[in-house]
N, C-alpha and C positions, 0 to 999 in steps of 0.2 A: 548455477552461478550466473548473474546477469553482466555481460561484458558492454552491453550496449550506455557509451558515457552519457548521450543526454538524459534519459531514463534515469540513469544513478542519480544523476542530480538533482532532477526534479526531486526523487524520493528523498536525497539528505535534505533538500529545501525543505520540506514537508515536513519532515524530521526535528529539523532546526526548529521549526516555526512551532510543533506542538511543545518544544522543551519549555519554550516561558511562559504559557497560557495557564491560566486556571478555571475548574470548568465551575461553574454556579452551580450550588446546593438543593437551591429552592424549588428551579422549575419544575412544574406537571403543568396534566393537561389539561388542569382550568385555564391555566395563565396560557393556553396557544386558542384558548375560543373554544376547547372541545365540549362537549355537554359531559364527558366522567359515566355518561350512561352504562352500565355492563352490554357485554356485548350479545346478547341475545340469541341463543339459540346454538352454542360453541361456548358457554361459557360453564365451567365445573364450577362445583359446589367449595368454596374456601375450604371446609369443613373434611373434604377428598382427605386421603389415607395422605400423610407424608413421605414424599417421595426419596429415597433414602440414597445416598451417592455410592455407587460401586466398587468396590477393588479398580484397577486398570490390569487389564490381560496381560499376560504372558509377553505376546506380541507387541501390544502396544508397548510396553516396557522396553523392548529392545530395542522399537523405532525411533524413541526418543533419547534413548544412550547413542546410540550409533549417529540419532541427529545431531546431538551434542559435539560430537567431534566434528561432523561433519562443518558445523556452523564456523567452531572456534578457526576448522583449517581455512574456510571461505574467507573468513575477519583476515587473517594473518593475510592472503593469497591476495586479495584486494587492494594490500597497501603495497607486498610486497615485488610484487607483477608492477606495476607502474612505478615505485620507488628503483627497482632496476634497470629499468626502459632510461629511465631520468638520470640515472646516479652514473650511468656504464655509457653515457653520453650518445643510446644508441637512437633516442629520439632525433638528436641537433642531425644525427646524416638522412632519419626519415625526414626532417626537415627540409636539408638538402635534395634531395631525392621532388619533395614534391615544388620547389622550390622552382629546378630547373624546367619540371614539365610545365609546370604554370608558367615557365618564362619571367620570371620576378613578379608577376602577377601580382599584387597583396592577397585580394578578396579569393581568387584562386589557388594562391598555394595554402591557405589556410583550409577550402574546401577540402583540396587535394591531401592533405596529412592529417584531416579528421578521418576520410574515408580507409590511408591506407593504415594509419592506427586502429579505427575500426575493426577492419578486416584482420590484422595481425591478432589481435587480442579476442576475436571471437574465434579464429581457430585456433588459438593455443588455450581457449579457455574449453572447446569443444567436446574431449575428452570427459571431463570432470563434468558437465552440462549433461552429458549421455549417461554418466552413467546417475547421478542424482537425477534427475527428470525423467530418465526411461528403465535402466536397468532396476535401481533400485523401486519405484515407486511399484512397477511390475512385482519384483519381490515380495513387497509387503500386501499386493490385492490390493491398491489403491489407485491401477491406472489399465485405463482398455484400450491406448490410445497406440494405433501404428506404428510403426517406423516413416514411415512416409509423412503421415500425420505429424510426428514429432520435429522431422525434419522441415516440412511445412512451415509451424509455426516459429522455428527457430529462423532462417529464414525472411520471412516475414519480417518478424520482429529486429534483427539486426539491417534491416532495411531501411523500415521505419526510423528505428532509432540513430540512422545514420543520416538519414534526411533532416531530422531536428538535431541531430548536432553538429551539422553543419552551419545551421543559421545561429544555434545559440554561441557556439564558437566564433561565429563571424561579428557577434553581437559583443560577445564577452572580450575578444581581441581589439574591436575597435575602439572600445571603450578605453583597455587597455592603453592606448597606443595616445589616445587625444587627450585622456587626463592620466594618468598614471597615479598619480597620487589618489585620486578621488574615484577610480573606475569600482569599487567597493560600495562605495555612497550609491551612486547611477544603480547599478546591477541590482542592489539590494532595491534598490524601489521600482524598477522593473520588475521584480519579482513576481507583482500583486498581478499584471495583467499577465503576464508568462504563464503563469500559473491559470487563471481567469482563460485565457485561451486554449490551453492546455487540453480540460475537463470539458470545456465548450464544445472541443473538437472529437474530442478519444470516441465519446459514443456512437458517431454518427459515420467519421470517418474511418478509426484504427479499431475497435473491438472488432466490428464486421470482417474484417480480415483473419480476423482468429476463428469465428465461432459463428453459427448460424444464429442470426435473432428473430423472434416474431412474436403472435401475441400468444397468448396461452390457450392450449389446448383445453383444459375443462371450464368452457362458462362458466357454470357455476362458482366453481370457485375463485372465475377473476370477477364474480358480482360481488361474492363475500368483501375480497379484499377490495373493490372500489368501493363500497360500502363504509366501508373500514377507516377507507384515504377520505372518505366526508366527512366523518365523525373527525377525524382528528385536524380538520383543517383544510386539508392537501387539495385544494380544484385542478381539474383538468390531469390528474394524474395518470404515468403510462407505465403500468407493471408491463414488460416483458419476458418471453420463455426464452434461456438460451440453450443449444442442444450438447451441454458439459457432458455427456454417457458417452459422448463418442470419445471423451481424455480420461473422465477419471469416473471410482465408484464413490470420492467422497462428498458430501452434501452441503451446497452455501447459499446465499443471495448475499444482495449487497446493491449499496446507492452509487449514482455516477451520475456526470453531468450535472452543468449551474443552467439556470435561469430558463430557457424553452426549449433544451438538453435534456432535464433532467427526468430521471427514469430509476425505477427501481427492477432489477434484473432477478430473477428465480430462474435457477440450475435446473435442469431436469430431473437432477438427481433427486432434487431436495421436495419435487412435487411428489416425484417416486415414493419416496423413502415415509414420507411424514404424513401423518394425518387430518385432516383439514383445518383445524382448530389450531396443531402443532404449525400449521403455514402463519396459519392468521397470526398469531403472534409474533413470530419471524418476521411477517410485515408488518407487526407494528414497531418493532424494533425498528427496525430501516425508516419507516415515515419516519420515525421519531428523531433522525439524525436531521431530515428537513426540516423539522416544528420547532427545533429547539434552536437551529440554526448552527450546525456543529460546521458545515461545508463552509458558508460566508464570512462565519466568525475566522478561520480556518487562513482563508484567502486574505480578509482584510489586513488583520495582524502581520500580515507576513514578515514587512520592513523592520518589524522591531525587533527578531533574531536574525533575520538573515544578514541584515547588514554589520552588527557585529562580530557574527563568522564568518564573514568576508573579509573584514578588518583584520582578525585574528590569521588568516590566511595571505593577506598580502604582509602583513607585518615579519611572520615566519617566513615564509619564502623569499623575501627580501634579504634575509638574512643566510638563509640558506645556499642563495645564489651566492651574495657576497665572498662564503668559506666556500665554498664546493661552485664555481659557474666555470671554472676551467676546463674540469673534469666532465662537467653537464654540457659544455658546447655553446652554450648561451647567457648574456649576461642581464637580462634583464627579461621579468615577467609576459613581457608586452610579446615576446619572442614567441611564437606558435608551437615552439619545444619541447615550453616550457606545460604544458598540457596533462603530463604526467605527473608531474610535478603536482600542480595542482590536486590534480585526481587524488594523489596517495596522501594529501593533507586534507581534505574534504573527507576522505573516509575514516582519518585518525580522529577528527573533531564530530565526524557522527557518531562514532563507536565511544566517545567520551559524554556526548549529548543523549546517548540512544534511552540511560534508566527516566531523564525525566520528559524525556519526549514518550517514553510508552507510559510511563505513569500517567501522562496528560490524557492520553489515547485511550487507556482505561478507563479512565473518568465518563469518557465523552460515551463509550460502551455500557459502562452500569447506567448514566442518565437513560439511554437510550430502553436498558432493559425495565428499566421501572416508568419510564411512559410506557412501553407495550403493556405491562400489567397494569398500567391504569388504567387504560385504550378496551380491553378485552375483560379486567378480570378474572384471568381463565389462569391461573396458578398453575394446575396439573399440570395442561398442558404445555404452559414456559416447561416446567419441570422437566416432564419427562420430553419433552422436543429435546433438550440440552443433553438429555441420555442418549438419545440419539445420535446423534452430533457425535457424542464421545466415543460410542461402539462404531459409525461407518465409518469416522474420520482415525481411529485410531489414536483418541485423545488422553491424556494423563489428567486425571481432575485435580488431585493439589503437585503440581510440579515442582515447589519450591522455590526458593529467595532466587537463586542467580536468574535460573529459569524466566522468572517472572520481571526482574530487574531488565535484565538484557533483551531479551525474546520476544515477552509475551505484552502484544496489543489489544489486549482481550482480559476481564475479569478469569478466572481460572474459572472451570467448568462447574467445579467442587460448590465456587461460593456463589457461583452465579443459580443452581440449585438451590443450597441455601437460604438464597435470597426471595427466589419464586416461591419457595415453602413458604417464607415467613414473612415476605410483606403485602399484608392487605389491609389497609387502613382505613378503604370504604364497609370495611365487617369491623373493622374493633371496636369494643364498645366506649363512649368516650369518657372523660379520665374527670 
């Protein structure tokens, strides 16, 4: 459970922003300048045996029932942790409380009561964090990672996330304060570069606090994948190794950073586990999120959902104060109290936003898998790389409706097989 508020917010921004997006049909990878060449020498034959999608184990069956509940008490516990902090007036005396050490400070007690909320809610959410992130992930053989280690990054990470919410809280309150009516409008078009700063930073700064990064250990196959990043466009591209075996046994990569940031990262695991051809693909996937421009699209839109769930959010809590500001301590949003508040409306409008924000998020993941199949032409191995995927990670291939509605930011495992079986449109014959 992530108790760190700037973080949360970042991600409902994010959230928000893919709910109204629609992803374009048409792209490949003629229209990014690629030559469509097959990929030479890692490339299967279309004509390969079809790759056929599995039962899901035993195991994995139970991970996902048990995550299920897991998920639904997190949803509830997010609104209902801050709804009480808010509702039982115990925020207005943290208020108080930091109020006086700041000495009526402004910019200081606002400091001062992100920090000691902060720290309230990452140890009472601590519990629950240990045992999802350590106890159970150990259980299922999904994690190698210490106590120490765990403690580490938790740590860390409420550090971090308490240092940018301090500034976004300092940012979001002042706004409050000097237009109140319009501080919705402001924030939301802040958004674009918050965000834009955000990604700018994360890789260069805050990953490296998590995990070791460097470049990759087998040449060879960071020649293949730069090879790979030419064909499709990508100049100057920086695949990086980062050392994920020392957390977990399961297998990712994945894109980060805009503009002289940006970088595509492979797990240890996932160089481990797969074989060369099953990478290559994998990286094409991830370029494919740069070619198509899924990150800038991403960013630029932002203002046009955020700033209506923000609208939506002052409108409610305005009202909210109005019946209930007695009981809460505070009579007005602009109030630093009022934080909680906020929080547990931000999370009911993600949890409302969340089926067509991942529907969005899907889109942008099938685009992605069918430029890697253009990029390579190598079918099998999408195929069975995605078997892979299923068995180390523990994955369910048709999950189902709510599953997929709520949850899942990702095509299911099932159809994204499927799909590597069946489309290859530089072999069909034409019509």
């Amino acid at each position: 459970m992530n108790s760190a508020i700037s973080i949360r917010i970042i991600v409902i921004f994010v959230a928000i922003i893919l709910s109204g997006l629609a992803s374009p049909a048409g792209t490949t990878i003629a229209a990014a300048g690629t030559t469509g060449q097959t990929n030479q020498g890692n490339a299967s034959p279309v004509a390969a045996s079809r790759v056929e999608v599995p039962e899901p184990t035993p195991l994995a069956l139970q991970y996902r029932r048990t995550g299920d509940w897991i998920w639904i008490f997190n949803q509830a516990w997010a609104i209902l942790l801050p709804g009480t902090i808010a509702f039982l007036g115990f925020s207005a005396r943290l208020r108080d409380l930091a109020s006086r050490a700041a000495r009526g400070r402004w910019a200081l007690t606002i400091g001062l009561y992100v920090v000691i909320y902060s720290a309230l809610v990452f140890v009472v959410d601590l519990p629950i964090a240990y045992y999802e992130g350590f106890i159970r992930q150990h259980a299922y053989g999904l994690s190698n990672q210490s106590l120490s280690k765990w403690l580490h990054n938790r740590l860390v990470g409420i550090s971090v996330s308490t240092i940018v919410s301090v500034l976004l809280a300092t940012l979001a309150y002042g706004l409050l304060a000097k237009s109140p009516r319009r501080w919705w409008l402001y924030l939301g078009l802040a958004s674009v570069p918050l965000l834009a700063i955000g990604m700018l930073i994360q890789p260069i700064w805050i990953d490296p606090l998590l995990n070791t990064y460097g470049p990759m250990k087998n040449h060879e196959l960071e020649r293949s994948i730069l090879d790979l990043a030419g064909r499709a466009g990508i100049e100057g591209s920086r695949v990086l190794e980062v050392d994920k075996s020392v957390d977990t046994t399961t297998i990712n990569a994945y894109v980060t950073g805009v503009w002289n940031t940006k970088r595509i990262v492979l797990w240890d695991t996932l160089i481990a586990k797969l074989e060369p051809a099953q990478v290559l693909f994998v990286m094409g996937h991830e370029m494919g999120h740069y070619v198509l421009g899924h990150v800038i699209r991403t960013i630029c839109l932002t203002p046009l959902v955020v700033i209506p769930a923000l609208f939506f959010v002052d409108w409610w809590g305005r009202r909210l104060i109005a019946r209930h500001g007695r009981g809460f301590g505070f009579d007005r949003l602009s109030d630093v109290a009022s934080l909680p508040l906020l929080m547990m409306m931000i999370e009911i409008a993600s949890l409302v936003l969340s089926p067509a924000a991942l529907a969005y998020s899907r889109a942008q993941e099938h685009e992605a898998d069918r430029f890697a199949l253009e990029l390579t032409h190598d079918n099998h191995a999408a195929a069975t790389g995605f078997l892979k995927m299923q068995t180390e990670n523990l994955g369910i291939p048709r999950p189902g409706i709510v599953f997929t509605l709520f949850r899942a930011s990702h095509p299911s495992l099932g159809d994204r097989i499927d799909f590597c079986n069946d489309y290859h449109p530089w072999s069909d014959p034409p019509r």
